[in-house]
C-alpha positions as CSV (number, residue, x, y, z in Angstrom):
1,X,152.8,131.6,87.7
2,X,149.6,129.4,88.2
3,X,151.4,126.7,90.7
4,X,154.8,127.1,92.1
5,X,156.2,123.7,93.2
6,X,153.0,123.3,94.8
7,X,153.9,120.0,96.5
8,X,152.2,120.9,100.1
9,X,149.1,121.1,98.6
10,X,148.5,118.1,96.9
11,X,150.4,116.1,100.1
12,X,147.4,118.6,102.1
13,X,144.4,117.5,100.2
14,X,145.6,113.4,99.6
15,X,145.8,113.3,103.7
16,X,142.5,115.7,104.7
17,X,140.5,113.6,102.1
18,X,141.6,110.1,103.8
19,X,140.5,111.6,107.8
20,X,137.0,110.4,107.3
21,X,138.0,106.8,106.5
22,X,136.5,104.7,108.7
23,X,138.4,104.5,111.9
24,X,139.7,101.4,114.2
25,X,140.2,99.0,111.5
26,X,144.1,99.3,111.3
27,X,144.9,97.3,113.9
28,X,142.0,94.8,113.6
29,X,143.8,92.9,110.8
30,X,141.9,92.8,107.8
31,X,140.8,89.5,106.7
32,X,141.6,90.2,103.3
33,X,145.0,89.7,104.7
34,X,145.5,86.8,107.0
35,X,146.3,87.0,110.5
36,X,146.3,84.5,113.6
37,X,143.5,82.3,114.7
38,X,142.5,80.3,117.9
39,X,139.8,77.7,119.0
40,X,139.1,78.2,122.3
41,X,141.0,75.6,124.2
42,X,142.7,74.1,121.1
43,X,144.7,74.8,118.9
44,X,144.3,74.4,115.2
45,X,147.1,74.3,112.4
46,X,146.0,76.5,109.0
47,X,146.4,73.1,106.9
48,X,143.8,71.9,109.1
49,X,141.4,74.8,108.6
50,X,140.4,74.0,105.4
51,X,141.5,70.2,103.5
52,X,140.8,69.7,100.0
53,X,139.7,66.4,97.5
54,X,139.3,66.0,94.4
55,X,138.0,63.8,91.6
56,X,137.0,64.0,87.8
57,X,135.2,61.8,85.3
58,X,135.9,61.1,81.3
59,X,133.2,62.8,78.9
60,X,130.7,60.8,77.7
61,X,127.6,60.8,75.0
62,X,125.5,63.0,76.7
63,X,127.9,64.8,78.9
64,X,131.4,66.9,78.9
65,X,134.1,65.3,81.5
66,X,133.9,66.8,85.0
67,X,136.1,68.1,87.8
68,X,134.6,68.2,91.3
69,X,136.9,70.1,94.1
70,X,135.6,69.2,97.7
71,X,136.6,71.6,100.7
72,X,136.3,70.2,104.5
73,X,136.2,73.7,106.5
74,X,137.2,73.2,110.1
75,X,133.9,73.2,112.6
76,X,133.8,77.3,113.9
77,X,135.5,78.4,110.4
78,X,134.2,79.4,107.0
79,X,135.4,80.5,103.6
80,X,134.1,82.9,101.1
81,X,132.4,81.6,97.6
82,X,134.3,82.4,94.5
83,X,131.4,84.9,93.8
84,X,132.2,86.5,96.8
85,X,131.6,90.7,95.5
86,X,134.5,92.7,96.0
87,X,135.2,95.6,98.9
88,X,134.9,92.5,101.4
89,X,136.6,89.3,102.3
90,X,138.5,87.7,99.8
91,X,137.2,85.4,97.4
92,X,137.4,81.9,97.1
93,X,139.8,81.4,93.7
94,X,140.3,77.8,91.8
95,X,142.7,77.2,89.1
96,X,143.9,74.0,87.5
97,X,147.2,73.6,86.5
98,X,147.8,73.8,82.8
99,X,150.6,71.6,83.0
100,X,148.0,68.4,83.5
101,X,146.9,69.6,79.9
102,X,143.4,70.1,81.3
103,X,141.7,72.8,79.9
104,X,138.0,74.1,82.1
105,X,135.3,75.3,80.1
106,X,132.6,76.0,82.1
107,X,132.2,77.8,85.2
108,X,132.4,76.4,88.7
109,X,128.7,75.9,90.8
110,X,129.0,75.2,94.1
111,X,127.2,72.7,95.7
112,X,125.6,73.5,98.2
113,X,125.2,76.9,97.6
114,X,126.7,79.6,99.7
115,X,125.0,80.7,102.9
116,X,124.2,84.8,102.0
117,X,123.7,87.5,105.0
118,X,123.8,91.2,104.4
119,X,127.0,92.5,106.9
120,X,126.4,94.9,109.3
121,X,129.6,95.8,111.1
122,X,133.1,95.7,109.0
123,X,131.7,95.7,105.5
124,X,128.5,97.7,105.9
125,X,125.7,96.5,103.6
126,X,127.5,93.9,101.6
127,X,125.9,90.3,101.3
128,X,128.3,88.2,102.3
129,X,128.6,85.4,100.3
130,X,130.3,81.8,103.0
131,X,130.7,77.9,102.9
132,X,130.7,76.0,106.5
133,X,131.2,72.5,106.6
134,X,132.1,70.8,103.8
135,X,131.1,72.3,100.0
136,X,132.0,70.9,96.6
137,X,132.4,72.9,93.3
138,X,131.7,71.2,90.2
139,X,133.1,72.3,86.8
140,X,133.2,70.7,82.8
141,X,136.6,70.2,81.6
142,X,138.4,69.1,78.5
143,X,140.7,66.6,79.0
144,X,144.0,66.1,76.7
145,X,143.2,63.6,73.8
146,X,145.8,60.7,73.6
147,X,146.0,60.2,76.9
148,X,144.2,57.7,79.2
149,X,142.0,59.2,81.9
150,X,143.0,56.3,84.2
151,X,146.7,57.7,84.3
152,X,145.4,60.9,84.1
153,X,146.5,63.0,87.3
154,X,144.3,66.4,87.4
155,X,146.5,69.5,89.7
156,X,145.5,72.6,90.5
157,X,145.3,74.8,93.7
158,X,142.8,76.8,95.9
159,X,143.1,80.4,97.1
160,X,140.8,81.0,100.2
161,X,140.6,82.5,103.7
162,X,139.4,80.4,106.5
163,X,137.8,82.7,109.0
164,X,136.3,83.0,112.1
165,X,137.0,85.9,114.7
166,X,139.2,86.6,112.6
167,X,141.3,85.4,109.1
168,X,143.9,83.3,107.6
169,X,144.8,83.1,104.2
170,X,145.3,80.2,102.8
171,X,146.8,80.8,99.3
172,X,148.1,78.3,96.5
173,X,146.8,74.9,98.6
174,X,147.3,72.0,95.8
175,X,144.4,69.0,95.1
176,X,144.9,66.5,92.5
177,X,142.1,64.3,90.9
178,X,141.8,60.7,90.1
179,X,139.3,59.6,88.0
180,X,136.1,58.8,89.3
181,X,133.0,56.5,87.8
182,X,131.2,57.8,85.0
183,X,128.1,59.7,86.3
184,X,129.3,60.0,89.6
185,X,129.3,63.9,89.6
186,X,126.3,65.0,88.3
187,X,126.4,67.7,85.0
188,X,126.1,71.0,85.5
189,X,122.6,71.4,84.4
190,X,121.3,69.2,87.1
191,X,122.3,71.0,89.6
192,X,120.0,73.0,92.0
193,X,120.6,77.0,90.9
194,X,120.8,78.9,94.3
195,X,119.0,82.0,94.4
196,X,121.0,85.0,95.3
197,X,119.6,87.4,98.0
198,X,117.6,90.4,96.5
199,X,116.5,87.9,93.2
200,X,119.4,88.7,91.4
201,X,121.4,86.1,89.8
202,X,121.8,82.6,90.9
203,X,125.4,81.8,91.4
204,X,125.3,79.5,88.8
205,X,125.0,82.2,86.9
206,X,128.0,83.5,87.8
207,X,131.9,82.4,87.2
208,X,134.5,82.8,89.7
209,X,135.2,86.7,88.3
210,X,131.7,87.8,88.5
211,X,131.2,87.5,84.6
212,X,128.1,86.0,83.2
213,X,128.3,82.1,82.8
214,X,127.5,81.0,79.3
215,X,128.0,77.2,78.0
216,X,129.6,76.5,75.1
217,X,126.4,75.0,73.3
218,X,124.0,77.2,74.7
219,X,126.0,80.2,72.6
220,X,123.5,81.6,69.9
221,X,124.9,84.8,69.3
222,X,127.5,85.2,66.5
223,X,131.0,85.4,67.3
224,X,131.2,88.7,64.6
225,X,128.2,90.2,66.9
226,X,130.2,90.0,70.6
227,X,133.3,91.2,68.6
228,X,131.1,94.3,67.8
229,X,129.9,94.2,71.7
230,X,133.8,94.3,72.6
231,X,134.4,97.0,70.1
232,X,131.6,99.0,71.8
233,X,132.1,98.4,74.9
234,X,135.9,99.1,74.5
235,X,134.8,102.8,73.1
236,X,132.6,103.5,76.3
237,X,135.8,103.2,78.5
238,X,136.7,106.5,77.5
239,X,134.0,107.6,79.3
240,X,134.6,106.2,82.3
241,X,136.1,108.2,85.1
242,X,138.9,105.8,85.6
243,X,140.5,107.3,82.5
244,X,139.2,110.5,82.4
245,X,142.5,112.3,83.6
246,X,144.5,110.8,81.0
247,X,141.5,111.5,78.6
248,X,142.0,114.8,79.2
249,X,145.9,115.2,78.6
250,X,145.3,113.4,75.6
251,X,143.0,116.7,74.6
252,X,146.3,118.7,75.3
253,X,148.3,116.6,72.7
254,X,145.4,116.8,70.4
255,X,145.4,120.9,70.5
256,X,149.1,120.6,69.8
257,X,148.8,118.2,66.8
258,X,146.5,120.5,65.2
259,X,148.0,121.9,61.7
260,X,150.8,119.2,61.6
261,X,151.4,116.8,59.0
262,X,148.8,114.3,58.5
263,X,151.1,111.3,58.8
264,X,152.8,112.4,61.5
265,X,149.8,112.7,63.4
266,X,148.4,109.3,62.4
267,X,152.0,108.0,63.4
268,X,151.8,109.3,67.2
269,X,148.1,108.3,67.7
270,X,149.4,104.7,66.1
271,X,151.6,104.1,68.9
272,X,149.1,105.3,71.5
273,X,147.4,102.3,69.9
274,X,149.9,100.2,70.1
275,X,150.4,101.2,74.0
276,X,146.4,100.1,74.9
277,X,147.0,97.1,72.6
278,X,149.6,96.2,74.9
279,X,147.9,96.1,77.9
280,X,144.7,94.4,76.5
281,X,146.9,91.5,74.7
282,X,148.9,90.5,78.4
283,X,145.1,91.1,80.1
284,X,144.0,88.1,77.1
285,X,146.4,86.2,77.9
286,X,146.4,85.9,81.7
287,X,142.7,85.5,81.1
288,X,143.2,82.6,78.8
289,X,146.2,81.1,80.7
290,X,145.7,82.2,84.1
291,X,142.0,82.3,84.9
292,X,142.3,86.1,85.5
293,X,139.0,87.8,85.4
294,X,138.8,91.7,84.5
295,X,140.0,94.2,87.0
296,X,141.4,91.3,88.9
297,X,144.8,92.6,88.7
298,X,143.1,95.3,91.0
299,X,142.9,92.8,94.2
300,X,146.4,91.9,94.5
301,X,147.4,94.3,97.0
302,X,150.8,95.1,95.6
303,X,149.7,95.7,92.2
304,X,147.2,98.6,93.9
305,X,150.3,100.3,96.0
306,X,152.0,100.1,92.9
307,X,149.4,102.3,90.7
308,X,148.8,104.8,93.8
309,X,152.4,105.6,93.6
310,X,152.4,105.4,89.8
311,X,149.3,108.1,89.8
312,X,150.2,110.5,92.4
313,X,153.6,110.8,91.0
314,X,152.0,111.6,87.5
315,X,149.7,114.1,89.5
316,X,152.8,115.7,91.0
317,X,154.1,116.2,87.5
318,X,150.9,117.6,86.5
319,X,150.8,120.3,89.4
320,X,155.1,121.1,88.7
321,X,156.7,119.6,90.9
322,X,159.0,117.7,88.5
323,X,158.6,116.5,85.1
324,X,158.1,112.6,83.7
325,X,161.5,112.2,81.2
326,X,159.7,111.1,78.2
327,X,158.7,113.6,75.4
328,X,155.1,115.1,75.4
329,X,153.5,112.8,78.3
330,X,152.9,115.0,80.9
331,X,154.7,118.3,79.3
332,X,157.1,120.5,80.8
333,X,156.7,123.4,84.1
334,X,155.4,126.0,81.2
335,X,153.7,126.9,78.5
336,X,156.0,126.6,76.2
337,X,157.4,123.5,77.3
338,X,153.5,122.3,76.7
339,X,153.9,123.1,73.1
340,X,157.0,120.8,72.2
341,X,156.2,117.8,69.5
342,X,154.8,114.8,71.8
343,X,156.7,112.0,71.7
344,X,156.3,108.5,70.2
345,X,157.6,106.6,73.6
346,X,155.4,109.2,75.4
347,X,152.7,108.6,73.4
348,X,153.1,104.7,73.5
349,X,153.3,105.1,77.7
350,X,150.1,107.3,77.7
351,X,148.0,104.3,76.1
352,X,149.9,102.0,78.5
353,X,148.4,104.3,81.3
354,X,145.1,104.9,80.2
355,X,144.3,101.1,79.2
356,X,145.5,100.0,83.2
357,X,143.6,103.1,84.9
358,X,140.7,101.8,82.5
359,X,140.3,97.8,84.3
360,X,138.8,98.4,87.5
361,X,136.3,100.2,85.1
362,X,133.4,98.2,83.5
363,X,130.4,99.4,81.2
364,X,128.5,97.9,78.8
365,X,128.6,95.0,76.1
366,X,131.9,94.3,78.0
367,X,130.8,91.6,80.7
368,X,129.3,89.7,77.9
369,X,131.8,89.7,75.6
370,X,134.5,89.2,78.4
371,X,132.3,86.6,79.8
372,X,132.0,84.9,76.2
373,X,135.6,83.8,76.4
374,X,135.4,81.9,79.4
375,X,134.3,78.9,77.3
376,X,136.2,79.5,74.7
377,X,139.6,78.7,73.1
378,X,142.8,81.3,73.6
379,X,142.5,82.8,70.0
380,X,138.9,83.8,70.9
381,X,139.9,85.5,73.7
382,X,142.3,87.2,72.1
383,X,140.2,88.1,69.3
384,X,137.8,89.6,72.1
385,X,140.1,91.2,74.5
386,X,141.7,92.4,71.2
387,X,138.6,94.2,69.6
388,X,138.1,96.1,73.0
389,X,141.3,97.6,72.8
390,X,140.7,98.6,69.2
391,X,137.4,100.1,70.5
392,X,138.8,101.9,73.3
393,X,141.5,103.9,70.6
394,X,139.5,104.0,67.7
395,X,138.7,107.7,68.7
396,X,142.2,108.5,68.6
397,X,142.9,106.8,65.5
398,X,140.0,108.6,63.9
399,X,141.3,111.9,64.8
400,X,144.9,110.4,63.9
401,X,143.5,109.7,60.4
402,X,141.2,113.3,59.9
403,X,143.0,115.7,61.7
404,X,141.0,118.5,61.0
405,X,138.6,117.1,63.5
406,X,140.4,118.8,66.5
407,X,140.4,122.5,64.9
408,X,137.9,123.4,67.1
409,X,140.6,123.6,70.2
410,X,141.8,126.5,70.9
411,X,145.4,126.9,69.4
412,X,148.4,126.1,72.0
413,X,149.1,128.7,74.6
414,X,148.6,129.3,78.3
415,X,145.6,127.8,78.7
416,X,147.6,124.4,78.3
417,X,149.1,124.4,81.9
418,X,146.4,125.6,83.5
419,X,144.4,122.6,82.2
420,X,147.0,120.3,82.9
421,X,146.7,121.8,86.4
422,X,143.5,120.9,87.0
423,X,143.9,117.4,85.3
424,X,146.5,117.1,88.3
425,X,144.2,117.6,90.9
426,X,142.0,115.6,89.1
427,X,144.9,112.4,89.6
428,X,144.6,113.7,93.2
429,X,141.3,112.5,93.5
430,X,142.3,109.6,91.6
431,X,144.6,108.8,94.0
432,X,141.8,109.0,97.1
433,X,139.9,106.4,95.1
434,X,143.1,103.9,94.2
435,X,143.5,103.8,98.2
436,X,140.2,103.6,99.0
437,X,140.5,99.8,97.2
438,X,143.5,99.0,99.1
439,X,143.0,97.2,102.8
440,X,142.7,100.0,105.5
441,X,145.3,98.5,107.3
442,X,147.8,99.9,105.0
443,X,146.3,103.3,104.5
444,X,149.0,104.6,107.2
445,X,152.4,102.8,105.2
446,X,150.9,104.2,102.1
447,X,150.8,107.7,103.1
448,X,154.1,107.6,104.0
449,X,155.5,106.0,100.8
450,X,153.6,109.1,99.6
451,X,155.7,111.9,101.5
452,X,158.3,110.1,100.7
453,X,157.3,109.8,96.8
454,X,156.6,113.7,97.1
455,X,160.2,114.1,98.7
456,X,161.8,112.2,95.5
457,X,159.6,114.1,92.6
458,X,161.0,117.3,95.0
459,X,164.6,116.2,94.8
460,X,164.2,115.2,90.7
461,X,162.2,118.2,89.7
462,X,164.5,120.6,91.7
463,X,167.5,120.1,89.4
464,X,167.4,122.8,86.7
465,X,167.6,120.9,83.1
466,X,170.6,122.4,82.4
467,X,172.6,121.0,85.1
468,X,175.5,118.8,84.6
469,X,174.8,115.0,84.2
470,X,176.5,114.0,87.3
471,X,174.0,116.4,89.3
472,X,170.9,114.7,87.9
473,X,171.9,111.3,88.4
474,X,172.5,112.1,92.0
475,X,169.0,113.6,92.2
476,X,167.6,110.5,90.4
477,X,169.4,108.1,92.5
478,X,168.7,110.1,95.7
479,X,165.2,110.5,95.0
480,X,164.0,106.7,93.9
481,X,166.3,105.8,96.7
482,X,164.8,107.7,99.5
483,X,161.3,106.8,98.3
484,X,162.2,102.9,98.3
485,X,163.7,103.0,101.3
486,X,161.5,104.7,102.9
487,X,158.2,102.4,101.4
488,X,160.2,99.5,102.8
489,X,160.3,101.2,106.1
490,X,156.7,102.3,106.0
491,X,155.6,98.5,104.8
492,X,157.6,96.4,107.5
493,X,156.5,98.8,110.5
494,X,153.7,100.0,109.9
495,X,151.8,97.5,108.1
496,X,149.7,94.9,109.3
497,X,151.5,91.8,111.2
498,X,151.4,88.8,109.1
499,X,151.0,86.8,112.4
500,X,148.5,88.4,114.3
501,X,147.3,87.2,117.3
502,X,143.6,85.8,117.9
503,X,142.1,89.3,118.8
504,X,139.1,89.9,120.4
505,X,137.1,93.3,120.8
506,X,137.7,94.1,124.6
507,X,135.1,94.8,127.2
508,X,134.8,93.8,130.8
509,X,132.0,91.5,130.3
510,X,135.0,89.4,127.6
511,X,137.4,90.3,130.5
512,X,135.3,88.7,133.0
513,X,134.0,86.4,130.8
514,X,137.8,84.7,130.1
515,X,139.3,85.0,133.8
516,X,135.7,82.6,134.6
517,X,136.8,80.0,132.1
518,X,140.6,80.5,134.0
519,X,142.2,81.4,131.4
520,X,145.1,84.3,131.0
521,X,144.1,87.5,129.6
522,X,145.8,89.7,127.3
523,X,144.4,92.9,127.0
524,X,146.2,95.8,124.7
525,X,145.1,99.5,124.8
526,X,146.0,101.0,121.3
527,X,144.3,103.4,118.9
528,X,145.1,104.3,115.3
529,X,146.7,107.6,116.3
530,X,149.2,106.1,118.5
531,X,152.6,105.5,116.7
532,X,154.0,103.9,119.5
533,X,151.0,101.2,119.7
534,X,151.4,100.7,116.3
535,X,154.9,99.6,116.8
536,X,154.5,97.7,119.7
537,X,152.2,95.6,117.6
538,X,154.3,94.9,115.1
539,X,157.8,94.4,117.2
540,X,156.3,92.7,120.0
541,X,153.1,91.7,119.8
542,X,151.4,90.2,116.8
543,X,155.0,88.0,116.4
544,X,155.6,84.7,115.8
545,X,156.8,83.7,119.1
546,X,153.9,85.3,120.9
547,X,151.7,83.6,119.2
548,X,152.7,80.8,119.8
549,X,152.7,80.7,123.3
550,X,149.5,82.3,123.3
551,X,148.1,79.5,121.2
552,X,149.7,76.9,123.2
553,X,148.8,78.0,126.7
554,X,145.2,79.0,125.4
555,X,145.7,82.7,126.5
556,X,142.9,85.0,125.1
557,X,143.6,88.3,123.7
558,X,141.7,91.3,124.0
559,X,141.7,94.3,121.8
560,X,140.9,97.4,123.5
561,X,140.5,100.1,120.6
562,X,140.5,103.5,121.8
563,X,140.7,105.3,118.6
564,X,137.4,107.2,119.0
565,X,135.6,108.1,122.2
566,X,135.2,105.0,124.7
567,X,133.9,105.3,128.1
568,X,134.7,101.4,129.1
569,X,138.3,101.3,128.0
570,X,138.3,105.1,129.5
571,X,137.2,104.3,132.9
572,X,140.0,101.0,132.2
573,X,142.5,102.6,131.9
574,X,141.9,105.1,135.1
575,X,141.6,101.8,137.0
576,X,145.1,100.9,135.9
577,X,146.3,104.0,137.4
578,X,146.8,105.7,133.8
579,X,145.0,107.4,130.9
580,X,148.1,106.9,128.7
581,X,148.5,104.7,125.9
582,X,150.1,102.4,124.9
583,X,149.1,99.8,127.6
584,X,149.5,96.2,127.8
585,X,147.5,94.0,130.9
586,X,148.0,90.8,131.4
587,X,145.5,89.0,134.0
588,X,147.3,85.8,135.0
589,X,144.3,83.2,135.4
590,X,142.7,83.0,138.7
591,X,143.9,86.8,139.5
592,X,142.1,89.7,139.0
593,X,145.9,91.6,139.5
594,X,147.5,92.4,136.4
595,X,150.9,92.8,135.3
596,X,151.0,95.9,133.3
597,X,153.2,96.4,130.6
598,X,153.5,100.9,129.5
599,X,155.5,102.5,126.5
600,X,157.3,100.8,123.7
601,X,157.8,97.5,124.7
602,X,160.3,94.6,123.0
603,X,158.6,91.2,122.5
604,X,161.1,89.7,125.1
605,X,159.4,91.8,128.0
606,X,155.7,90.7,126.8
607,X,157.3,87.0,127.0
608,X,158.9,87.4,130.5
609,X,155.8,88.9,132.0
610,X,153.4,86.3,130.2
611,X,156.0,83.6,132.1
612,X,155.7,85.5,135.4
613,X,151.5,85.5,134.5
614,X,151.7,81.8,134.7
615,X,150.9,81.8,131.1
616,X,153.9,79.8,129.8
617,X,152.8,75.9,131.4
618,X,154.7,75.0,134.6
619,X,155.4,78.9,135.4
620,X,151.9,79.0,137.2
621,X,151.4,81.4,139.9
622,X,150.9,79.6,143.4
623,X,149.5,82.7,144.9
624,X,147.5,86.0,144.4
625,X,150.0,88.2,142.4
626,X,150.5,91.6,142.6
627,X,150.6,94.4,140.1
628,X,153.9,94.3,138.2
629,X,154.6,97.0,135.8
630,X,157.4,97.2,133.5
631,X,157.8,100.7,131.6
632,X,157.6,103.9,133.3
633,X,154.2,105.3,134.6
634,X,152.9,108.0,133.5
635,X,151.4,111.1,135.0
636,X,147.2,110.7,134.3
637,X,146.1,112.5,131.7
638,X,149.1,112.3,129.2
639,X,149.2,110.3,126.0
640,X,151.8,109.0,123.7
């Protein structure tokens, strides 16, 4: 036997692979996903962070009607652009509401244009792409015939992230138009084009998804010419790694096809067909309806969880460990389970599969053609989106239709499983790229869904086929439910806090910096390896009611990251009497004594002691405080 249940070893590799990730960013609260804020002194409310107006103006002779969206970004904050490239801060996203019966066709310009610098600390080499002040987006609409512009009320909303030390989404915040004087925003084509850094593209050039902007009369090539460009482009997908594991199980079904009826063959590779088709006509359709760009699916974060879990489970059933109940899609634990008929519902699954491990994919002929529908109405989009799924089976279908084209496998035998074998390890690697898109911050919640994910395939593909029903719906149910429960688990304590506090990197010249200003200092020790710092964090830290109290009472917090080698926070901590972690500080202003805080902590004992620090107005201390710890001490030179 080639692999025996070998579920340790992918588990093994997923984990080894992730060690080199870039270290101290879980607790530093990725701004792709929000977290707390604070103006030194003041404090700020998110719906002041960023306010939003509107106007439009009716179409006239010599120009289309117009929607311009002004932002007003808090003084200290900015936003990102809606070309903002992906791997850093999230975008800037405008969408009007179809319900006003306003339809955009053109692409948003921004006015000015972003402020570009090349980032050389979180997001390593990325131009980063930010609005301060106030910036207003311009875009040419269509407005609803019959109705009268002056009663006309344009909705739609903004997605953004104010940020300064740190981030706060700001997701779904609604503007309505009113109708402006004619000529009061100027066309598109008078507009300054800002040069992007490196003289690549201006962002004119470019829509909110990154596409290339084209207007509708400036179009010269044929409709039947970009249909052939999506047709080609579609057929290139196949060779793009994204799909290559699923490419190659496809081979496996091809070897077994070989000598069988025509028809039936033609049948099965019909509803692989109909699986990609599928996918490609609900991607048209939230590109026509919802302003979804291609591979956008791939920056909502739950979507990304979702197809880690979806892959590495399919890897697992690659390598043995259990087997996917539908006929043919990933075969059985042997050769001869390899050779059964494959399935129509399997089949129709596998182009489901392929088509969504094929968006975060581009190549080319596709971001013209895709970028060709963005002025254009839904049937054209889904004529386009349509005739690059066509392209990306038209292989299959060929083979489907002449299936004498695949005699040159070898015939069906051993060499089946060990292929699929590799092709698991293959969805291993997979795997390491899905999570390398997803936010670090959830790198250690995702792992553990894993295990747990493992556990369940375990469970499922440990009940012998032939057991009694009752057996494998206990093994079903036990399984899915152990993995759920324990994702939830994994998610709500060891994800990021959705309320983080105002964080700032620690070092004694911040420390000393604060206590000058008088103000109360926070100062938490934690590192990525500490389970219990994680926890504290998320139970009794970066909470609701702490933050507000730190907000209110203008208390600064310091982050003091200890996940790699630190000689400040080191020598810190010995000053504290420890060099254990988790720590908490808390210098009340005007002492230089703290009250120390050890161990797992509840956020009622970091409220009481910020209250004793004189944090909490009218609990001032009227002398020089001692050192206060709560927590047992621990013996120097022990960690937990």
């Amino acid at each position: 036997m080639l692999l025996n249940r070998p579920l340790a070893t992918p588990l093994f590799l997923l984990a080894a692979s992730l060690l080199a990730a870039p270290a101290g960013a879980q607790v530093k609260f990725d701004p792709n996903f929000g977290g707390g804020f604070s103006i030194p002194g003041a404090a700020v409310n998110d719906a002041d962070l960023v306010k939003l107006s509107a106007r439009f103006t009716a179409a006239t002779a010599d120009q289309p009607a117009m929607v311009a969206v002004t932002a007003d970004v808090a003084d200290g904050y900015h936003i990102s652009s809606l070309t903002q490239a992906p791997g850093g801060p999230q975008k800037t996203v405008l969408r009007l509401d179809a319900s006003s019966g306003v339809r955009q066709i053109g692409a948003w310009v921004a006015d000015p244009a972003p402020k570009t610098h090349i980032d050389t600390e979180i997001w390593e080499g990325l131009t980063l792409e930010e609005h301060y002040g106030q910036v207003t987006w311009r875009a040419p609409v269509e407005l609803p015939a019959g109705v009268d512009p002056a009663v006309l009320a344009v909705t739609g909303s903004a997605d953004m992230q104010a940020c300064q030390d740190s981030c706060v989404s700001l997701d779904g915040v609604a503007f309505a138009a009113r109708l402006a004087p004619p000529g009061s925003i100027p066309p598109i084509a008078s507009q300054a084009q800002p040069a992007a850094p490196g003289g690549g593209p201006s962002a004119a050039d470019l829509t909110a998804s990154g596409a290339p902007f084209m207007e509708a009369e400036s179009v010269t090539t044929s409709l039947p010419v970009l249909l052939g460009a999506a047709f080609l482009g579609g057929l290139i997908l196949n060779l793009m790694p994204c799909v290559l594991p699923v490419i190659g199980l496809k081979v496996l079904s091809f070897a077994e096809q070989a000598g069988h009826d025509r028809g039936k063959v033609l049948a099965m590779n019909l509803a692989y067909t109909a699986g990609i088709l599928i996918v490609f006509m609900l991607l048209a359709a939230l590109a026509a309806f919802a302003s979804y760009g291609w591979g956008e699916l791939y920056t909502i974060t739950e979507f990304k969880v979702g197809m880690v879990v979806l892959v590495f489970a399919m890897a697992l059933s690659f390598l043995g460990v259990w087997e996917i109940p539908l006929p043919g899609f990933a075969g059985g634990k042997g050769a001869n389970d390899l050779q059964q008929q494959e399935g129509y519902l399997g089949a129709f699954f596998k182009g489901i599969f392929t088509t969504i491990l094929a968006t975060p994919c581009s190549g080319p002929f596709l971001g013209s053609a895709i970028g060709y529908t963005l002025t254009q109405p839904p049937a054209i989009t889904f004529m386009i989106f349509a005739a690059i799924g066509l392209g990306m089976s038209s292989p299959y279908l060929l083979i489907g239709a002449f299936p004498d084209l695949v005699k040159a496998l070898p015939k069906p035998g051993a060499w089946m499983e060990t292929f699929k074998q590799l092709m698991g390890f293959v969805l291993m690697a997979t795997v390491v790229y899905l999570i390398s898109t997803v936010s670090s911050d959830y790198y250690l919640p995702v792992l553990a869904t894993l295990v747990a994910v493992g556990f369940a395939c375990w469970w499922i593909g440990g009940t012998p086929i032939t057991a009694e029903p009752s057996k494998k719906t206990t093994a079903w149910l036990g399984g899915v439910g152990t993995a759920v429960l324990a994702g939830w688990l994994a998610f709500s304590y060891l994800g990021p806090s959705e309320h983080g506090l105002p964080w700032r990197d620690y070092s004694q010249s911040a420390l000393n910096a604060a206590q000058a200003e008088g103000k109360t200092v926070l100062v938490e020790f934690t590192a990525d390896w500490c389970l219990t710092c994680k926890l504290n964090l998320k139970r009794a830290i970066n909470t609701d009611r702490v933050r507000e109290v730190v907000e209110a009472n203008d208390v600064q917090p310091l982050l003091a990251d200890w996940t790699d080698k630190n000689d400040e926070i080191k020598a810190k901590l010995e000053s504290l009497g420890s060099r254990s972690i988790p720590l908490l500080a808390i210098y009340p202003a005007g002492s230089t004594q703290p009250i120390i805080l050890r161990d797992l902590i509840s956020e009622d004992d970091l409220l009481t002691a910020l209250a004793q620090a004189g944090a909490v107005r009218g609990n001032e201390p009227s002398v020089e405080m001692p050192t206060i710890e709560i927590g047992e001490a621990t013996p120097a030179g022990t960690f937990r």
